[in-house]
C-alpha positions, 0 to 999 in steps of 0.5 A: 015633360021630361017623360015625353022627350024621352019617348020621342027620342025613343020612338026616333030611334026605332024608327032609325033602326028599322030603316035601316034593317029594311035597308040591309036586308033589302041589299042583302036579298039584292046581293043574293039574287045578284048571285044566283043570277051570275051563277045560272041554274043550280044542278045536282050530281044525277041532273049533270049526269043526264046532262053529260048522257046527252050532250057527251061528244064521246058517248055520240061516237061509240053510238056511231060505231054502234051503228056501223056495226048494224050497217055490216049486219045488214050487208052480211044478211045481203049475201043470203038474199037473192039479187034481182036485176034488169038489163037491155042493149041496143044497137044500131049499125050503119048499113044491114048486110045480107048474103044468100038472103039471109041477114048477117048483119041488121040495121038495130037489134036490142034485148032485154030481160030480168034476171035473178043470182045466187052464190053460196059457199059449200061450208056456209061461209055466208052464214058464219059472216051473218054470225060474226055482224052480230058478234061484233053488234054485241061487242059494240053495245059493251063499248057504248056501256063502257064508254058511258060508265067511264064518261060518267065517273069523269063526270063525277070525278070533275064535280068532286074536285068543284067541291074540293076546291070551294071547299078549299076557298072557305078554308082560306078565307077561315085562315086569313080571318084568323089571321087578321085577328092575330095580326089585330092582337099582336098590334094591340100587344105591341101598343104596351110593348109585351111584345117586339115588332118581329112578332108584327113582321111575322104576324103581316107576313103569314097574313100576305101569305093567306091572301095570296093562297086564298087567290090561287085557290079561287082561280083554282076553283074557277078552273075547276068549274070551267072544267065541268062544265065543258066535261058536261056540256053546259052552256052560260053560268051555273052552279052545283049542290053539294051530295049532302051530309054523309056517306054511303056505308062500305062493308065489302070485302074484295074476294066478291068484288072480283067475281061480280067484276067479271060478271059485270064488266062490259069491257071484259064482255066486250073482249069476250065477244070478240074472241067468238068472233075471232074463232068464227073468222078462222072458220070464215076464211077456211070457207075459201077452200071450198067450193062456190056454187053460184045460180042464175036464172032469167027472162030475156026478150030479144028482137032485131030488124028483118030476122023474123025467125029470131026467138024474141022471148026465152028463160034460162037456168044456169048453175055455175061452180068454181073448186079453188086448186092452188093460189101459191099459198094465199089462202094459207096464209089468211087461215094462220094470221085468223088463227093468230089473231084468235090467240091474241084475243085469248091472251087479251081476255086473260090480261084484262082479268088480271088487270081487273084483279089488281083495280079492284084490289087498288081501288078497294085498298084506297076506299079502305084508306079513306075511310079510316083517313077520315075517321082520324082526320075528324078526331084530329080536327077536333083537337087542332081547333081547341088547340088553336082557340086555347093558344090564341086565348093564351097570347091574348093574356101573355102566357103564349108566344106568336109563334106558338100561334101561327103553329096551332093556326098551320096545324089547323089548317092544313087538317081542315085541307086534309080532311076535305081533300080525304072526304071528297076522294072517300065519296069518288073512291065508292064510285069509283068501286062501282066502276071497276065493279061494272055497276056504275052505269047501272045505278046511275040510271036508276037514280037519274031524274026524269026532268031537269030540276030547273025546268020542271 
């Protein structure tokens, strides 16, 4: 009898028991889709830059000015072509006139024609105008790759600091967890008076203190997210993966930096390109000086009332050129700002390769730091938490004060904020070398995916 009762109870209980696990299990699964449905889809780094590629209001203004530059080709080669053109009156008086037998003036006459003309300068100005359009193609295409590069490193540069602010979060929520439990501690202490209450004042303070912190650091982190989003052109709720365990190995030394910095920097191309068209102004503007010669030929019908005589249907050629003498000093003028504008694109060329030294030395210098930051930090985080976790077994047993406990805990704290802070600038500090480098867009492209990872 006993036995039975027993089994019973024992079968009522892991019926209990398995309610309830599929209760919390079920709101568990519930409060997880709840969040992926508040947080939209989820986007790795190479989906928001094919994202940002498409959507970026700064990208489709360079693609713009791209475009400009093709419409001034074109014209440029319209100069070089013929033009065609028609043309035809026709007027009528209120009386004709006629003296001796002869019309001097008829009641209608009319005419029209086709004609074709042809102006070229003797020097080729035309041509060297077609050569500038291209120039200046070549230069807009390394502004449209600068602008990208630099729109994708923003990119960047806004999904690390998501990271570094979440990441930020969960170091605050651990600190207010630590704590709460001190504070528990301390009012366990303070029950059999080992302690004073100035030790539970301090313990409620630090503690108002961490919830406080941890509410800056989620506005910050909803900020941040806000700020991505807009930097990439989202529309509704998301959500971001982590780049993953690690880091890409660094072993560069700056010397081949520089040097593949000048062969790669769109910026420095751009510049360059400019200067070669800055040269072919000054020989577009001597082109005044010389001569023009222009060309016309056509076909011309003409007729008008009681002139039977009139030659109604005739061709013509005409070659017409004009030689500049003086314009009181104009052209002059023109040919020394083209050359002085050739000298500023000199010295602008030679100031960027001396800016490109110095950020490349800058951000190679940083990436340095971080790395050996990072190596200290985590030796550093080691010993912080065993500190913490051997002070605070000290309070429990009296053989630590609480004070000592709110230091280990700081100490603790603010190596986990180091360390984050010095992970997440390592990883845009590479990108960011790849930038002064001129490779970013390159590499960026390579890994992109083909589709979005939330619509297949």
């Amino acid at each position: 009898m006993y036995k039975s009762i027993n089994f019973k109870r024992n079968i009522f209980l892991m019926l209990i028991c398995s309610i309830s696990v599929a209760f919390f299990s079920s709101t568990a699964f519930a409060e997880t889709n709840k969040d992926v449905l508040i947080r939209g889809k989820i986007y790795a780094l190479p989906d928001l830059y094919r994202i940002a590629l498409k959507r970026s209001e700064q990208i489709q203004i360079s693609e713009e000015d791209l475009s400009i530059a093709r419409q001034y080709r074109k014209m440029a080669f319209a100069v070089l072509v013929p033009s065609f053109s028609g043309f035809g009156s026709y007027t009528r008086y209120h009386e004709n006139k006629s003296y001796g037998g002869a019309v001097i003036q008829p009641e209608w006459n009319y005419s029209g024609g086709l004609k074709v003309s042809q102006s070229f300068t003797l020097n080729g100005r035309e041509l060297t105008a077609l050569d500038m359009a291209e120039t200046e193609i070549a230069a807009a295409e390394k502004d449209l790759y600068e602008v990208k590069e630099s729109y994708l490193y923003e990119v960047a540069s806004s999904y690390y600091d998501v990271l570094k602010r979440r990441k930020d979060v969960e170091i605050a929520q651990a600190d207010m967890k630590r704590l709460s439990a001190h504070l528990d501690a301390v009012a366990v202490r303070l029950e059999i008076e080992d302690v004073t209450k100035t030790a539970l004042y301090r313990a409620q303070a630090e503690l108002s203190q961490s919830q406080s912190d941890l509410i800056r650091r989620k506005n910050a982190a909803k900020l941040a997210e806000s700020v991505l989003g807009s930097v990439v052109g989202i529309d509704g709720p998301y959500d971001i993966r982590g780049p993953g365990p690690g880091t890409a190995p660094f072993h560069e030394d700056p010397a081949p930096l520089k040097a593949e910095a000048f062969a790669n920097r769109s910026d420095l191309e751009a510049l360059e390109k400019r200067r070669k068209s800055a040269e072919n102004q000054i020989r577009y503007v001597r082109g005044a000086f010389w001569p023009t010669v222009s060309a016309e030929g056509g076909a011309l019908y003409a007729d008008q009332q009681a002139s039977p005589d009139v030659d109604r249907e005739s061709l013509y050629l005409s070659i017409n050129i004009n030689i500049p003498i003086y314009d009181g000093g104009l052209k002059k003028a023109r040919v020394g700002e083209a050359a002085s504008q050739y000298r500023q694109t000199q010295l602008a060329v030679q100031n960027r390769k001396k800016q490109i030294e110095i950020e490349i030395e800058r951000v190679y210098l940083e990436a340095m730091t971080y790395k050996a930051v990072l190596e200290s930090l985590e030796d550093k985080l080691y010993y912080a938490r065993e500190n913490y976790n051997a002070v605070a077994r000290q309070f429990k047993y009296g053989l630590a004060n609480s004070i000592d406990v709110m230091d280990a805990n700081t100490l603790l704290t603010t190596t986990q904020q180091s360390l984050s802070e010095s992970e997440y600038s390592y990883r845009l500090s590479l990108l960011n070398l790849e930038r002064v480098k001129g490779t970013l867009l390159e590499k960026i492209q390579a890994s992109l995916p083909h589709r979005d990872s939330n619509n297949p």
